[in-house]
Structure formats: structure tokens, C-alpha cells
GUVEX-961625 format. One record per residue (C-alpha): residue in one letter; residue number from 1; x, y, z. Coordinates in nm, 4 decimals. Example, Ala and Ser with C-alpha at 12.3 -4.5 7.8 and 13.67 -1.06 7.14 Angstrom:
REM residues 2
   aa     i          X          Y          Z
    A     1     1.2300    -0.4500     0.7800
    S     2     1.3670    -0.1060     0.7140
//
This chain:
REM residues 66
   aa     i          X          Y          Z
    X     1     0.0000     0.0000     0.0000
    X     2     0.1305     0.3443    -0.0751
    X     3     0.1027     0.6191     0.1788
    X     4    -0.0317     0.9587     0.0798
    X     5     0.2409     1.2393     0.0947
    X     6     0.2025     1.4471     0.3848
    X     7     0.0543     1.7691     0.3916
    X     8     0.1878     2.1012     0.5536
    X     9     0.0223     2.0854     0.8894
    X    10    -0.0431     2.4806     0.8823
    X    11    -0.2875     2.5087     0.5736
    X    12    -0.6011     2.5843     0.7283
    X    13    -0.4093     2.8763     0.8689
    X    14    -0.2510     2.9634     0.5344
    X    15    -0.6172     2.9861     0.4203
    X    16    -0.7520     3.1630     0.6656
    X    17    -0.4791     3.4327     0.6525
    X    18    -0.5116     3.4774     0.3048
    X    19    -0.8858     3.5107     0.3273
    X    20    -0.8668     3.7933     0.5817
    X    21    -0.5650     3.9847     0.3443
    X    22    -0.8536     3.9715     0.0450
    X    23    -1.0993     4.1164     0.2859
    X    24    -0.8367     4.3811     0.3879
    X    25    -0.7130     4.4437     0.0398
    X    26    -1.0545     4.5123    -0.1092
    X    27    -1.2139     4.7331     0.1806
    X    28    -0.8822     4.9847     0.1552
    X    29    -0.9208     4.9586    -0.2720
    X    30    -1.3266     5.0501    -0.1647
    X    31    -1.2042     5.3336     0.0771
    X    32    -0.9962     5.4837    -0.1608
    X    33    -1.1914     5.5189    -0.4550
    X    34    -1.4269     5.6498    -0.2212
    X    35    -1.1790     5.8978    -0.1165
    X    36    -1.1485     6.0404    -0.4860
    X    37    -1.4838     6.0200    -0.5199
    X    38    -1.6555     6.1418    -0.2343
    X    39    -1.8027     5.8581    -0.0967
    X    40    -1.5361     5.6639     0.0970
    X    41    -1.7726     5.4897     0.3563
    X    42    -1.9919     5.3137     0.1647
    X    43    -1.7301     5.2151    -0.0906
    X    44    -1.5431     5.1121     0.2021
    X    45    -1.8658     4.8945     0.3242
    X    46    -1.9188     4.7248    -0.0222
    X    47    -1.5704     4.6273    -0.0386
    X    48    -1.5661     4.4250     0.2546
    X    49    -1.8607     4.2273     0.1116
    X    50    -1.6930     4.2164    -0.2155
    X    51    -1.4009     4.0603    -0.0374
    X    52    -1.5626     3.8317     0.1525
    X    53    -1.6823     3.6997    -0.1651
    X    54    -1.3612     3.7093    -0.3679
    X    55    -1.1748     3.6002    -0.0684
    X    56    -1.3873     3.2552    -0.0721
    X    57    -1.3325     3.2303    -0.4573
    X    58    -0.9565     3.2607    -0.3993
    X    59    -0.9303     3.0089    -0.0660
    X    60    -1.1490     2.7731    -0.2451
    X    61    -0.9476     2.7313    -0.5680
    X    62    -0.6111     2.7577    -0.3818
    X    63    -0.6708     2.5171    -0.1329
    X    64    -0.9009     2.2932    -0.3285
    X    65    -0.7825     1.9366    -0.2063
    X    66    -0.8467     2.0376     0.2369
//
């Protein structure tokens, strides 16, 4: 029987950082078009929802096989 290569032990924490850096990313790209603008809170706002999103995309197809 062949064993399965091991896998990094910190992945879910790989994920999870890179998650919250797509979050952060977006919401400061939202907050400053919003800045130029005029309307940097609720730029700001949709961004984090737009990163939540696109942070999920990017987990999901990076870290596929967890």
C-alpha cells in the first residue's frame, strides 16, 4: 500500500490568513476610490462584502484538495 504524501500541517491557517488579506485588500481599494470620489464609507462597506466573496473564490481554488 502506498502512503499519501504528507501535507503542511499549517494550511487551514494559510487559508484563513489569506482570506482575511482579500478582505483587507478590497475594503482599503473601496475606501480609496471612495476617497477620490466622495463617498469613501460606503465604498469602504461594499468592499468588505466584495471581499468576503472574492476572498472565498480565492481560498477555495487555492486550497481545493483540504
Amino acid at each position: 500500500m502506498t502512503e499519501r504524501p504528507s501535507r503542511p500541517t499549517m494550511r487551514g491557517a494559510v487559508a484563513g490568513s489569506l482570506l482575511v488579506a482579500t478582505i483587507v485588500l478590497c475594503t482599503a481599494v473601496g475606501f480609496g476610490v471612495g476617497a477620490a470620489v466622495g463617498a469613501p464609507v460606503p465604498l469602504g462597506i461594499t468592499g468588505v462584502f466584495v471581499g468576503a466573496i472574492a476572498g472565498i473564490v480565492v481560498v477555495a481554488r487555492r486550497f481545493s484538495d483540504l
